[in-house]
Backbone of each chain as ProteinMPNN parsed JSONL, in Angstrom:
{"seq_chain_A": "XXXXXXXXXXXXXXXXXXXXXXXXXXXXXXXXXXXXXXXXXXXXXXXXXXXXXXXXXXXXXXXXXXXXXXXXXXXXXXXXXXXXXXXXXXXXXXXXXXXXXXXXXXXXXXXXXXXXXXXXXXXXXXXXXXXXXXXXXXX", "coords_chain_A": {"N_chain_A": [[-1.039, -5.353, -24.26], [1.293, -3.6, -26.167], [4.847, -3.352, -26.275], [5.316, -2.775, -23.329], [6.844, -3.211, -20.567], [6.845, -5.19, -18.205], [7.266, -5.837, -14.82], [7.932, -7.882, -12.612], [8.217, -7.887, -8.778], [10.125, -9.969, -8.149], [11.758, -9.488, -10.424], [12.835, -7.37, -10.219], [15.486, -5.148, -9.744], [18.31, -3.802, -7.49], [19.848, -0.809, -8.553], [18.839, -1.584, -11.677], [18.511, -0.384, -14.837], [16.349, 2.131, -16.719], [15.964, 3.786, -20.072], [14.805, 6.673, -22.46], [14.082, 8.487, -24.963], [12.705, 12.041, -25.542], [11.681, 14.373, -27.953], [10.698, 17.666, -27.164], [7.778, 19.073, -28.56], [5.945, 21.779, -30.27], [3.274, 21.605, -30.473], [3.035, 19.844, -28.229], [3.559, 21.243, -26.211], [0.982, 22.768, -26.168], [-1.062, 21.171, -25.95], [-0.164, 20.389, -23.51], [-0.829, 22.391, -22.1], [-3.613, 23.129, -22.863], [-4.715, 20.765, -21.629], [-3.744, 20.401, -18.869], [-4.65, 23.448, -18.217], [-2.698, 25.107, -17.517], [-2.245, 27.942, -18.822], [0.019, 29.961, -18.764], [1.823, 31.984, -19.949], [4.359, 32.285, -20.329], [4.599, 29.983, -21.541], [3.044, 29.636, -23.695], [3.033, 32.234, -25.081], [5.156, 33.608, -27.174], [6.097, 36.684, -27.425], [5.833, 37.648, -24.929], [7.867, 35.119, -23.697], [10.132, 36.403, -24.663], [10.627, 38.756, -23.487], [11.578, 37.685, -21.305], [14.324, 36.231, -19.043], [14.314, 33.501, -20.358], [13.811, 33.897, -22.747], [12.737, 32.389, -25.164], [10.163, 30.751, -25.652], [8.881, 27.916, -23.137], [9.075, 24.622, -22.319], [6.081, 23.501, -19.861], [7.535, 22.899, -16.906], [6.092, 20.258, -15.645], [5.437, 19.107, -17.652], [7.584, 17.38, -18.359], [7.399, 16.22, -16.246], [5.311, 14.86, -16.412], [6.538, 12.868, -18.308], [7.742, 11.096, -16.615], [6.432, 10.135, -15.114], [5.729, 8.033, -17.642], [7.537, 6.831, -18.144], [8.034, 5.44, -15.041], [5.407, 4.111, -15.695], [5.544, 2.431, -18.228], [8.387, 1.45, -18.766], [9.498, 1.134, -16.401], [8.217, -0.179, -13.495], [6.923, -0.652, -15.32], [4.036, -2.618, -16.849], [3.149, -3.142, -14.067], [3.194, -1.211, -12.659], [2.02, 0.935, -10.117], [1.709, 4.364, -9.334], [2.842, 5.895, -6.861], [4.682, 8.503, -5.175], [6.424, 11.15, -6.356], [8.929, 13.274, -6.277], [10.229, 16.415, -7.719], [12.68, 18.311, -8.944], [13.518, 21.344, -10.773], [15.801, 22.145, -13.219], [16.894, 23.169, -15.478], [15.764, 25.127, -18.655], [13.601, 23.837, -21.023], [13.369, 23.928, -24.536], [10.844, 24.08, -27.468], [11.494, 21.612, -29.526], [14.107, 20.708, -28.259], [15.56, 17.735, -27.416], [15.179, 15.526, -24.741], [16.735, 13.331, -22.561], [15.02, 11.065, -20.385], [16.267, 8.975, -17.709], [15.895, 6.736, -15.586], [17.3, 5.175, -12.658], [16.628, 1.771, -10.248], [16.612, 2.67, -6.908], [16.764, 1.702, -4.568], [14.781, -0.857, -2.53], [11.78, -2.452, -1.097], [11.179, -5.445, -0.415], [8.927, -6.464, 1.22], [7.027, -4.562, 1.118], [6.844, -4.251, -1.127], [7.326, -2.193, -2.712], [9.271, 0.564, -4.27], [11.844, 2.682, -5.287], [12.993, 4.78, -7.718], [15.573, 6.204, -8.616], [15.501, 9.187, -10.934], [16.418, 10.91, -13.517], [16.251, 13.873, -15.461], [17.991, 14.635, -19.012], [19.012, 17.319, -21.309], [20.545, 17.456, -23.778], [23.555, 17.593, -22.761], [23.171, 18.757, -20.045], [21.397, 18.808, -16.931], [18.281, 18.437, -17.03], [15.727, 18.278, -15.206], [15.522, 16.415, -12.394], [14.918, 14.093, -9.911], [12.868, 11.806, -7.71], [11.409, 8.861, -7.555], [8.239, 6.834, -6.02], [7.309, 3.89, -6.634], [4.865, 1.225, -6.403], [4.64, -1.62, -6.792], [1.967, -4.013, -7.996]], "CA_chain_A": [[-0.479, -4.115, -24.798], [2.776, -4.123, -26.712], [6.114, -2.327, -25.915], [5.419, -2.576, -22.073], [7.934, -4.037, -19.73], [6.204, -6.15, -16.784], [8.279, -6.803, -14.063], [7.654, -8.436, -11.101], [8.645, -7.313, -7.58], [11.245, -10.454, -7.368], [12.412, -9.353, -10.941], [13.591, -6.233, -10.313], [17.074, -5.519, -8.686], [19.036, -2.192, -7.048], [20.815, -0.615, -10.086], [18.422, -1.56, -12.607], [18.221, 1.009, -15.25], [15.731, 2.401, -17.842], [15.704, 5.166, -21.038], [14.536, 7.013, -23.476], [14.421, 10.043, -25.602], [11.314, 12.439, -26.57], [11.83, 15.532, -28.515], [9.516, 18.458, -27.315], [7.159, 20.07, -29.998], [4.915, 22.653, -30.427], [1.705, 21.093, -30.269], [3.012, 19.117, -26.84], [2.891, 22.522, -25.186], [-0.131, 23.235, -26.517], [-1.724, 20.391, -25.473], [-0.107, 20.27, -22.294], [-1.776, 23.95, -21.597], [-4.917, 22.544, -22.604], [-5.097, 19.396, -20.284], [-3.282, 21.547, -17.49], [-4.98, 24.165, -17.704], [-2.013, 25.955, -17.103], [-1.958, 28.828, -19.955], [1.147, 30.619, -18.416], [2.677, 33.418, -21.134], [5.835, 31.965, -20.416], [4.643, 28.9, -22.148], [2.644, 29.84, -24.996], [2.977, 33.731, -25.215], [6.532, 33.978, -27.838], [6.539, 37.354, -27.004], [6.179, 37.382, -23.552], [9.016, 34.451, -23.239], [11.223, 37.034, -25.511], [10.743, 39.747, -22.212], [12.05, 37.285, -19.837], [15.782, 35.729, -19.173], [14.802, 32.569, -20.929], [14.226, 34.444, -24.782], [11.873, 31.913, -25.747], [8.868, 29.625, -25.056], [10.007, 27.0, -22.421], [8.467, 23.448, -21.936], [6.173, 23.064, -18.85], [8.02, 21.227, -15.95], [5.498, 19.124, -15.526], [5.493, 18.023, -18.828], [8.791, 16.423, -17.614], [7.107, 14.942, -14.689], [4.425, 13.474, -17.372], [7.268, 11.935, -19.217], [8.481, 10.615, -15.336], [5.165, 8.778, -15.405], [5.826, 7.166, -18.729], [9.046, 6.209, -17.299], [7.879, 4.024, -14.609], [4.06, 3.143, -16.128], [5.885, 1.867, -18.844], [9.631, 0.639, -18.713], [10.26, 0.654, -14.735], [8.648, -1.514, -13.994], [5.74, -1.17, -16.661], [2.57, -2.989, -16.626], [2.223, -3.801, -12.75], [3.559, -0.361, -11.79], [1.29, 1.724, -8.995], [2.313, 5.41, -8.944], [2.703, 6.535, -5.285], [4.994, 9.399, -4.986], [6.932, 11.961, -7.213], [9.647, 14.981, -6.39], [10.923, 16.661, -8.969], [13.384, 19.851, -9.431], [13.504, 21.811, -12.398], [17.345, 22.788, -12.941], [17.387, 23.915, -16.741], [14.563, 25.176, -19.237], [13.845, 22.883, -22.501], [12.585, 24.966, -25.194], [10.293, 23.68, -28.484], [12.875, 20.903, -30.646], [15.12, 19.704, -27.419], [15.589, 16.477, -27.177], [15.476, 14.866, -23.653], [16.499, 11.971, -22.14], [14.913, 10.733, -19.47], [16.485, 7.475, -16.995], [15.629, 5.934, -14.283], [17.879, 3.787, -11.929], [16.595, 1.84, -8.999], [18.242, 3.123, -5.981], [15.791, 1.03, -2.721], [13.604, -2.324, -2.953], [11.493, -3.346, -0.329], [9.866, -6.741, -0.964], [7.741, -6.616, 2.195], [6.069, -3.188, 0.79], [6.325, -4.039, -3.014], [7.602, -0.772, -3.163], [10.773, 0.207, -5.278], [12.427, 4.005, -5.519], [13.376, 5.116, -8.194], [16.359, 7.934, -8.848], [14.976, 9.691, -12.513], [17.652, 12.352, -14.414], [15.908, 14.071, -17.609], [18.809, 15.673, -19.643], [18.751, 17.942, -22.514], [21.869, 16.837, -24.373], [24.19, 17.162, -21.316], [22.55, 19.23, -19.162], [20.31, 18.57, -16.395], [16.93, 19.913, -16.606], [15.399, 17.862, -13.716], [15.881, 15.149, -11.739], [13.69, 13.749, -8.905], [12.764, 9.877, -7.143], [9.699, 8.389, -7.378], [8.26, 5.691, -5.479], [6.034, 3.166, -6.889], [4.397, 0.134, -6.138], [4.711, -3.039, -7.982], [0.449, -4.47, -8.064]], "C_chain_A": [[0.986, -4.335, -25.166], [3.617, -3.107, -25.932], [5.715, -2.23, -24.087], [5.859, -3.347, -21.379], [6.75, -4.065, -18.446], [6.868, -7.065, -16.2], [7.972, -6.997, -12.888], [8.551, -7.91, -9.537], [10.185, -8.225, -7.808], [12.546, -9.943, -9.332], [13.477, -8.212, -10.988], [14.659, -5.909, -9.396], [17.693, -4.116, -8.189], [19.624, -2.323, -8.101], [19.928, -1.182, -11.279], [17.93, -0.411, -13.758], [17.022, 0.921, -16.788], [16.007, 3.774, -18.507], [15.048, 5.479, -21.754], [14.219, 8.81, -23.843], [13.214, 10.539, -25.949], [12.243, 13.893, -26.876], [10.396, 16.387, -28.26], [9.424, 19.348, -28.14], [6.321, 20.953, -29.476], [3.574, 22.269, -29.858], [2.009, 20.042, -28.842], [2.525, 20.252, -25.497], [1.735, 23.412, -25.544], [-0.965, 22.633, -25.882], [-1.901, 20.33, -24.01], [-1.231, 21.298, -21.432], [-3.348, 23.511, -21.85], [-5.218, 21.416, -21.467], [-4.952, 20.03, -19.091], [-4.768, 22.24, -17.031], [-3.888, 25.236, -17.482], [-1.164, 26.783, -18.635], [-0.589, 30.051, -19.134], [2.04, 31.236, -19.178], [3.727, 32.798, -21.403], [6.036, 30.713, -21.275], [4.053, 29.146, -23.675], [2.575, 31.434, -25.659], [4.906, 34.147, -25.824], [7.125, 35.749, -27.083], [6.865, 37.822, -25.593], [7.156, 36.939, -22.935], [10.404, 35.294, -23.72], [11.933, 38.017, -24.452], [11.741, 39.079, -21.484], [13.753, 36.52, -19.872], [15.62, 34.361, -19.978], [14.234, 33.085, -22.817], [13.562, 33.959, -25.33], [10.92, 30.836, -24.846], [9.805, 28.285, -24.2], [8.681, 25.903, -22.627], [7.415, 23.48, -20.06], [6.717, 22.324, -17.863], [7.367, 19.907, -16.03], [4.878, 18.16, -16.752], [6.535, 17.002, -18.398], [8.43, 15.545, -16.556], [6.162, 13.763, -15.594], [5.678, 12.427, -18.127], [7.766, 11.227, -17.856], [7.765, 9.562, -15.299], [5.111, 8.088, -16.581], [6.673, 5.976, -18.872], [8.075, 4.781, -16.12], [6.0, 3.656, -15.412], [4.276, 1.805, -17.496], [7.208, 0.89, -19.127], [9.756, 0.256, -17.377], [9.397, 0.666, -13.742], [7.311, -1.807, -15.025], [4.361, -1.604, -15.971], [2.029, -2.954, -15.005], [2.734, -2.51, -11.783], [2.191, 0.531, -10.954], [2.03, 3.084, -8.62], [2.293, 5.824, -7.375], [3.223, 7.549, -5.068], [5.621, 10.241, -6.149], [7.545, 13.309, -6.386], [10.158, 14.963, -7.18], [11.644, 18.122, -9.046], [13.729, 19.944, -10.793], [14.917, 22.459, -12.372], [17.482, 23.861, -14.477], [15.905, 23.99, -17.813], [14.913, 24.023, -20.578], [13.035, 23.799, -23.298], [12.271, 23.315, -26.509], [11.664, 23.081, -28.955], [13.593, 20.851, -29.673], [14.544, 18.388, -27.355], [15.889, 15.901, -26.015], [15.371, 13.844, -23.717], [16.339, 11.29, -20.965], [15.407, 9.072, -19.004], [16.051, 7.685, -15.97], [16.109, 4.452, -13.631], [16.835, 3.279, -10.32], [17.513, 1.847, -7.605], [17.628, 2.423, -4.673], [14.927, 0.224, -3.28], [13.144, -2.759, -1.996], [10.471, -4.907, -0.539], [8.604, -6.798, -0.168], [6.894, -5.674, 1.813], [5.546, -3.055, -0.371], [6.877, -3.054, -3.29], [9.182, -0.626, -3.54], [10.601, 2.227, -5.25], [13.335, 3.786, -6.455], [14.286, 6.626, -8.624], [15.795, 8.475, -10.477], [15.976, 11.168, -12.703], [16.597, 12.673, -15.439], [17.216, 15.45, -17.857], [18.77, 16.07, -20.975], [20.327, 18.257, -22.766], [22.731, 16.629, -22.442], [23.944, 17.873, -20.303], [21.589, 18.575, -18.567], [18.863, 19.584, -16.12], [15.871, 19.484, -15.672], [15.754, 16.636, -13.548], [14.833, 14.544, -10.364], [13.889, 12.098, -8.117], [11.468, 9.898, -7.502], [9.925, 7.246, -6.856], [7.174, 5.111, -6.023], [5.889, 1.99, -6.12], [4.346, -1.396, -6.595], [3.298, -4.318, -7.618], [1.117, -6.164, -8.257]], "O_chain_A": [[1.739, -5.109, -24.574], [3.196, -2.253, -25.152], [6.066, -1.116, -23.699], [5.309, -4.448, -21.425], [6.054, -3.168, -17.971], [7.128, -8.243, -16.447], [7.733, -6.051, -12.138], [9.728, -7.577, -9.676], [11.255, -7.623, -7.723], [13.77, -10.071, -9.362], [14.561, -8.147, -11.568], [14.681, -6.43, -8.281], [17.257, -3.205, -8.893], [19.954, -3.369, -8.66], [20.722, -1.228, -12.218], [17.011, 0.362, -13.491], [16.909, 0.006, -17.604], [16.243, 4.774, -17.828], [14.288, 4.561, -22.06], [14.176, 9.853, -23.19], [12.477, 9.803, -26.604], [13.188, 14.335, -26.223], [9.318, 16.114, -28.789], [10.254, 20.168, -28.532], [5.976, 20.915, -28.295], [3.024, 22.714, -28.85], [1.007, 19.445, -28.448], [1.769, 20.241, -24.526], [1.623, 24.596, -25.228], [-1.736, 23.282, -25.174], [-2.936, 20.259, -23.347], [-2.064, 21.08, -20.552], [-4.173, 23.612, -20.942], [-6.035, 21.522, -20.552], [-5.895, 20.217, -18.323], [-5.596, 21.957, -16.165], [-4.326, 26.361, -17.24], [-0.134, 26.495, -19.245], [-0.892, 31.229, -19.325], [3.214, 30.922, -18.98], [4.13, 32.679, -22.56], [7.13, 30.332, -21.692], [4.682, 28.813, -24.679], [2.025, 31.631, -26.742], [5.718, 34.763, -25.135], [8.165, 35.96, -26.458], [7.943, 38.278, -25.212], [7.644, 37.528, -21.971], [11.525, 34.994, -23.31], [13.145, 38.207, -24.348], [12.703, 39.7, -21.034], [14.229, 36.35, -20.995], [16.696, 33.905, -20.365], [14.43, 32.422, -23.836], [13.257, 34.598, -26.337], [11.042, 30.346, -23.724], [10.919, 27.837, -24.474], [7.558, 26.245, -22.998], [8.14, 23.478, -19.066], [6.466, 21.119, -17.835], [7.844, 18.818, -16.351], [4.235, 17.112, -16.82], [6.219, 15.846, -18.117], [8.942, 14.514, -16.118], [6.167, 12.532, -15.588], [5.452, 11.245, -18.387], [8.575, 10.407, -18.291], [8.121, 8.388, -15.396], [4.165, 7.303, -16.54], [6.635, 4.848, -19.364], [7.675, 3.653, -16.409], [5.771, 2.447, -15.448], [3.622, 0.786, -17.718], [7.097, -0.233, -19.619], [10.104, -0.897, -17.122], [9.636, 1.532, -12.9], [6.858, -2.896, -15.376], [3.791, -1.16, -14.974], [0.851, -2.791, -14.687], [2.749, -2.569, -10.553], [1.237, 0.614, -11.727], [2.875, 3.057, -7.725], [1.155, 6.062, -6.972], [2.345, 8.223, -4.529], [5.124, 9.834, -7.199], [6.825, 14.204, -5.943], [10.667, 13.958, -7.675], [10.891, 19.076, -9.242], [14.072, 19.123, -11.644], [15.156, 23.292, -11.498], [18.01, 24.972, -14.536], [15.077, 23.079, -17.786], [15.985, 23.556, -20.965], [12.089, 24.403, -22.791], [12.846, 22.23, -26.595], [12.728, 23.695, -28.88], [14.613, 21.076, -30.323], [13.364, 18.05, -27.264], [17.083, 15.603, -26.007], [14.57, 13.178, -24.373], [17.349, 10.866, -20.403], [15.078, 8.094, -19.676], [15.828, 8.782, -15.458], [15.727, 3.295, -13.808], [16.419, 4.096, -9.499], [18.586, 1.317, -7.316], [18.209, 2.737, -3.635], [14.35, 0.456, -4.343], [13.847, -3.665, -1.55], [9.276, -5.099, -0.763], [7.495, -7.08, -0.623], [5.75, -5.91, 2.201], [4.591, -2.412, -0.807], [6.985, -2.948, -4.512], [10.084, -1.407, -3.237], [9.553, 2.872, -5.208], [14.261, 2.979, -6.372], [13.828, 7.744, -8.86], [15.841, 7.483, -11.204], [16.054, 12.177, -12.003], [16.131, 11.808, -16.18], [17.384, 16.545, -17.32], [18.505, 15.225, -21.831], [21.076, 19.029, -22.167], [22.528, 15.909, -21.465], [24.689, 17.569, -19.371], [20.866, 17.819, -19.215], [18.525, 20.613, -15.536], [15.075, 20.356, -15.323], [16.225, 15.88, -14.398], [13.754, 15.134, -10.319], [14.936, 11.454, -8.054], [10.669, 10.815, -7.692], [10.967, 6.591, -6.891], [6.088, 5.688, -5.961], [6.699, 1.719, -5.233], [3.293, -1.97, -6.319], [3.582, -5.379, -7.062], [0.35, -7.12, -8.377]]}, "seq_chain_B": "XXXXXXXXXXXXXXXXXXXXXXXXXXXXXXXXXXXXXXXXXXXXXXXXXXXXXXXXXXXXXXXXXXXXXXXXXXXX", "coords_chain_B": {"N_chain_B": [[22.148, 10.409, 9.933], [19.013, 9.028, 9.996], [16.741, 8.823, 13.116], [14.846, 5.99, 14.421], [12.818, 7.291, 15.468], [12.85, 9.915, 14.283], [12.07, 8.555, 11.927], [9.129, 8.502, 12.272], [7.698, 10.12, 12.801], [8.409, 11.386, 10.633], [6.788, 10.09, 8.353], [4.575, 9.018, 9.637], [3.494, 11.327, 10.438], [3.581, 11.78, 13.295], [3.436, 14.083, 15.628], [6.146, 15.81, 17.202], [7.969, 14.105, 20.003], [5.959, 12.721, 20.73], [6.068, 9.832, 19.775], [5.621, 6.601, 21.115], [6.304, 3.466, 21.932], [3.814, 2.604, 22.441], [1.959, 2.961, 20.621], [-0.515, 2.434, 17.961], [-1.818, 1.788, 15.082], [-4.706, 3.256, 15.377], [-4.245, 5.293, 17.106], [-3.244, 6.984, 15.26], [-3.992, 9.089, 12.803], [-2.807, 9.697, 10.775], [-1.535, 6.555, 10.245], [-2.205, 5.037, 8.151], [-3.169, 1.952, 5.439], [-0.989, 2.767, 3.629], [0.636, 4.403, 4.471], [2.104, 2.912, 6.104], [3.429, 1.346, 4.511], [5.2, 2.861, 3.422], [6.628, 3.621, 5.556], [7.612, 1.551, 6.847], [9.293, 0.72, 4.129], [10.981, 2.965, 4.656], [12.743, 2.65, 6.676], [13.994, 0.463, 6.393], [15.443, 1.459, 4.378], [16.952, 3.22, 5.779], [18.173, 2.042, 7.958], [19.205, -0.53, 7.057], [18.208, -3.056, 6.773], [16.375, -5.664, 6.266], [12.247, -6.101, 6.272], [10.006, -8.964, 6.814], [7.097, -10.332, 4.761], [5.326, -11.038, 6.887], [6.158, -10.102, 9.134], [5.591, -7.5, 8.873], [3.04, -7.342, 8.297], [2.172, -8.741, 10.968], [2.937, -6.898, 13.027], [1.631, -4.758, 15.838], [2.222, -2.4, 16.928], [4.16, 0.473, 17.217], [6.133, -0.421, 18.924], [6.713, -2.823, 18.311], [7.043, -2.576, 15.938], [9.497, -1.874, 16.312], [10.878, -3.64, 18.015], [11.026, -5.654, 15.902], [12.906, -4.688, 15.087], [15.054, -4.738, 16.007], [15.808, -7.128, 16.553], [17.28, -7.738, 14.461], [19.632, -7.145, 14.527], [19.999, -4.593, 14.895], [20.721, -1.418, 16.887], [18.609, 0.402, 18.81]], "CA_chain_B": [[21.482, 9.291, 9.772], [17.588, 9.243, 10.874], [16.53, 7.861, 14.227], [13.867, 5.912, 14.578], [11.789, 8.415, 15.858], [12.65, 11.11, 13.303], [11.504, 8.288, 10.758], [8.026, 7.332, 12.537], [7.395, 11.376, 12.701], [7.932, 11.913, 9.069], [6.461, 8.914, 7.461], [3.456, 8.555, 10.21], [3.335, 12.563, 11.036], [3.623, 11.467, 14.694], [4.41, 15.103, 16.493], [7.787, 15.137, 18.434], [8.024, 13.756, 21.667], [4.283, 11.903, 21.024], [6.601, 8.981, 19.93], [5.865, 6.059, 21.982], [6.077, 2.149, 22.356], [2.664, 1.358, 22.729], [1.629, 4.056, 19.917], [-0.791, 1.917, 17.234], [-2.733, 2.256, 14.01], [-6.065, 3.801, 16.187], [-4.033, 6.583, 18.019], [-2.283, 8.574, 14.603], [-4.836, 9.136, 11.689], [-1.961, 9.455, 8.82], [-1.152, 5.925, 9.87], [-2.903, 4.317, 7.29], [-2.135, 1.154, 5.062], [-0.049, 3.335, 2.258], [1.715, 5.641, 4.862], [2.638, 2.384, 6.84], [4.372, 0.697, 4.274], [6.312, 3.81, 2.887], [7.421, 4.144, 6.859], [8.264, 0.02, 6.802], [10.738, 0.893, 3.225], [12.042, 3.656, 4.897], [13.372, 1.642, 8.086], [14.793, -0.632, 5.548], [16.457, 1.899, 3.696], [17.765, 3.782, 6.384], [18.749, 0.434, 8.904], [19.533, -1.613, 5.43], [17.685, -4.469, 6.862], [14.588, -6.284, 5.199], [11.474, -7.247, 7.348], [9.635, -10.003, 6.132], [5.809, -9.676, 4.55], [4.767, -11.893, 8.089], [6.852, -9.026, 10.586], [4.896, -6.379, 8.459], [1.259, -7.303, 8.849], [1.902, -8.856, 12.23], [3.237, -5.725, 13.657], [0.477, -3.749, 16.014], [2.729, -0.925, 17.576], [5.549, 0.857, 16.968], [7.454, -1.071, 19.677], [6.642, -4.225, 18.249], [8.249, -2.722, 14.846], [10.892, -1.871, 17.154], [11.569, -5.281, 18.175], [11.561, -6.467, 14.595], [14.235, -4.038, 13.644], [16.202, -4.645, 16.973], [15.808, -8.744, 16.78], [18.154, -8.026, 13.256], [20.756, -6.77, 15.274], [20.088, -3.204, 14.845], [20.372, -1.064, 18.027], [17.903, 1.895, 18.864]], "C_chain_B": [[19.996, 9.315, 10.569], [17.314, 8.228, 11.902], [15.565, 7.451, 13.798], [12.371, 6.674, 14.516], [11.498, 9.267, 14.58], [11.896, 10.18, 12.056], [10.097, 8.089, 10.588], [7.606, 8.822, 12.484], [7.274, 12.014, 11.262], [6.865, 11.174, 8.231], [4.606, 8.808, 8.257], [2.976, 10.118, 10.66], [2.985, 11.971, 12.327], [4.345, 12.886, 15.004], [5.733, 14.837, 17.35], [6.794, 15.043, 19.898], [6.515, 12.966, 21.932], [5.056, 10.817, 20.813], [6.512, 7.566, 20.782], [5.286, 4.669, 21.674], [4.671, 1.372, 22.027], [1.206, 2.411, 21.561], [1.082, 2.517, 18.926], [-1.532, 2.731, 16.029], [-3.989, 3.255, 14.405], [-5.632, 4.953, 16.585], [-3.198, 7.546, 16.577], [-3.154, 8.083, 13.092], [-3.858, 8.957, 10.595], [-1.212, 7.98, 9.004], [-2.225, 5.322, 9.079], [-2.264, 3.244, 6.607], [-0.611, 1.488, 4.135], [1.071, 3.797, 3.117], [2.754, 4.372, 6.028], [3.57, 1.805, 6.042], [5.445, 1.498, 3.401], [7.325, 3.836, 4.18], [8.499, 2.392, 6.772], [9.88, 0.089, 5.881], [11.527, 1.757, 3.875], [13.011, 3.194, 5.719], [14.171, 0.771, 7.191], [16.053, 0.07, 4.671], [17.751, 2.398, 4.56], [18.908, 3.07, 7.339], [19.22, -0.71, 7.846], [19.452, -3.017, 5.946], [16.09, -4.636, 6.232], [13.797, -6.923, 5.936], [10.886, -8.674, 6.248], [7.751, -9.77, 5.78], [4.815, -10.08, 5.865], [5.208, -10.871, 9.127], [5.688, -7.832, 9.736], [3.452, -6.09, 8.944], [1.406, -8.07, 10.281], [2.068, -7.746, 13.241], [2.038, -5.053, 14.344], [0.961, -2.478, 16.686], [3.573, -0.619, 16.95], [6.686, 0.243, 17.853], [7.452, -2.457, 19.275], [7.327, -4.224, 16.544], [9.48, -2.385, 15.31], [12.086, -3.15, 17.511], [12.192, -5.766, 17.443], [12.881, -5.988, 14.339], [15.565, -4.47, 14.892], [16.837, -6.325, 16.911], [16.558, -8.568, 15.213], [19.585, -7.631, 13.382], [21.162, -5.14, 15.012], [20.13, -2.313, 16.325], [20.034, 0.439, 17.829], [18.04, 2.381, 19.614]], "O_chain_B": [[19.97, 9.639, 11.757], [17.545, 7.03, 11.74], [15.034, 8.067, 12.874], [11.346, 6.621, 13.838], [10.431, 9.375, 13.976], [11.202, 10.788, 11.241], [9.583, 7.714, 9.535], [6.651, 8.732, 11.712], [6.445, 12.813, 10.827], [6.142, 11.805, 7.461], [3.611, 8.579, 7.568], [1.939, 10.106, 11.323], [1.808, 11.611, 12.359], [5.545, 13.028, 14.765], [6.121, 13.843, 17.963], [5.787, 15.476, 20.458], [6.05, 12.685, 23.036], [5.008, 10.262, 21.911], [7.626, 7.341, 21.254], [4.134, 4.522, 21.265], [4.413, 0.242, 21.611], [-0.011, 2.475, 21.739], [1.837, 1.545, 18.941], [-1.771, 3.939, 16.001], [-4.206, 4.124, 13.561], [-6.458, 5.863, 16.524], [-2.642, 8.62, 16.808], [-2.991, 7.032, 12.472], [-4.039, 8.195, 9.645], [-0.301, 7.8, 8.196], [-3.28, 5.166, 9.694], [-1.049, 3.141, 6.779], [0.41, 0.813, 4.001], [2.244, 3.695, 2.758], [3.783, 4.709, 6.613], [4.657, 1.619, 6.589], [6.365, 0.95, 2.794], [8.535, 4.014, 4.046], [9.717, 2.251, 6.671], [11.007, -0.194, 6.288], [12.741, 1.554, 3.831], [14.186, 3.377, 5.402], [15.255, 0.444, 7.674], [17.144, -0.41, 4.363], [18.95, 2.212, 4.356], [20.093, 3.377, 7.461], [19.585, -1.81, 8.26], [20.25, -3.927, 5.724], [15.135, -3.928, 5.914], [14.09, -8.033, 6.38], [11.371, -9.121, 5.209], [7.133, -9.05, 6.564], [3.694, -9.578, 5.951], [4.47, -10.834, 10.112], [4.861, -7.395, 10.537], [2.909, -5.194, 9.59], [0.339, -7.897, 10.87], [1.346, -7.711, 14.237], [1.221, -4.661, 13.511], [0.167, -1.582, 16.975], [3.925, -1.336, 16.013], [7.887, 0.351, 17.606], [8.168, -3.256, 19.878], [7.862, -5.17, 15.968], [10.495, -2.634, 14.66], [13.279, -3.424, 17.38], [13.319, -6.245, 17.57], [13.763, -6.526, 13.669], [16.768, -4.483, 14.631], [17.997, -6.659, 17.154], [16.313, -9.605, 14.597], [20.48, -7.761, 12.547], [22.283, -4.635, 14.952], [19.237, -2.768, 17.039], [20.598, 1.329, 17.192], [17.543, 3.502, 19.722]]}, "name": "protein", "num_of_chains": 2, "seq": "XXXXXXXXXXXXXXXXXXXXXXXXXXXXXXXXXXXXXXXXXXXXXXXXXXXXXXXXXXXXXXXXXXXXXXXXXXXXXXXXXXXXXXXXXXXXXXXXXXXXXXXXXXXXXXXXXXXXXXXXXXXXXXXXXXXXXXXXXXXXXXXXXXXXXXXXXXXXXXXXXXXXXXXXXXXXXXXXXXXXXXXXXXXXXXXXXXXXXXXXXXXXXXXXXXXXXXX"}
């Protein structure tokens, strides 16, 4: 498979960092609500989101957590990653057309466990709209 | 900073004060292989010493990961 970083337990180091940018659309929170399951007004109901303090349609969080998992399945550390854990706080909404950017530094490495923590920011320009750790595995 | 204890209670759900020495894999159902080696990183993170993959799987108690972490010049 192309574009996927595969890094080995002894390659990877404290402070190693990964990025990248998605722009959420329309049809992501559409989709999302389909796969989910989670049809929530606040997500696909314009008028509904118009009622409430955020004025318009917001992004699921856990779209953000899916892009967390893209993060390490793909750049950190990619091919030989093993999801194991995930927290995540939601600090700021992303509406349709923001552009986030999610990183991920490693902040803990155990070699004896394979296992690696990762700190993850996603910001929408300079705001934070979550942040979290995850812990994976390195197969 | 987390004791010992408080780390073998979160990581292994070991109730307080059940804690003990001669405590193995057989006597606490959430130790399992996954929840043992999240408890192993944590000890590492929190004590910022590194066992070795031979102290890991030789280990059969909690006092015998005790040892390991104490034989690095950590004191519990």
């Amino acid at each position: 498979m192309k574009n996927i970083a595969d890094k080995s337990i002894d390659q990877m180091s404290i402070g190693d960092k990964s990025s990248f940018k998605r722009t959420v659309t329309n049809e992501d929170i559409i989709e999302f609500a389909r796969i989910s399951g989670d049809i929530n007004p606040l997500h696909l109901d314009a008028k509904y989101a118009a009622s409430t303090k955020f004025k318009k349609r917001i992004a699921h969080g856990m779209f953000l957590g899916a892009l967390c998992s893209r993060l390490v399945g793909v750049y950190l550390p990619g091919r030989r990653c093993l999801y194991l854990s995930q927290d995540l706080v939601f600090k700021n909404p992303v509406y349709i057309g923001d552009t986030v950017t999610v990183t991920g530094r490693v902040k803990h490495k155990s070699n004896a466990a394979r296992i690696i923590e990762i700190a993850i920011e996603i910001k929408n320009k300079k705001k934070l709209a979550a942040y979290g750790t995850a812990k994976v595995q390195i197969l | 900073m987390k004791t010992f204890n408080q780390i073998a209670q979160e990581l292994l759900k070991i109730p307080a004060g059940q804690v003990r020495d001669d405590i193995t894999p057989k006597d606490v159902p959430d130790w399992d292989s996954m929840n043992y080696l999240f408890f192993i990183s944590e000890l590492e993170k929190e004590f910022d010493i590194s066992f070795t993959m031979d102290e890991v799987l030789n280990a059969k108690s909690l006092g015998e990961v005790k040892n390991i972490i104490k034989s690095k010049g950590v004191a519990l």
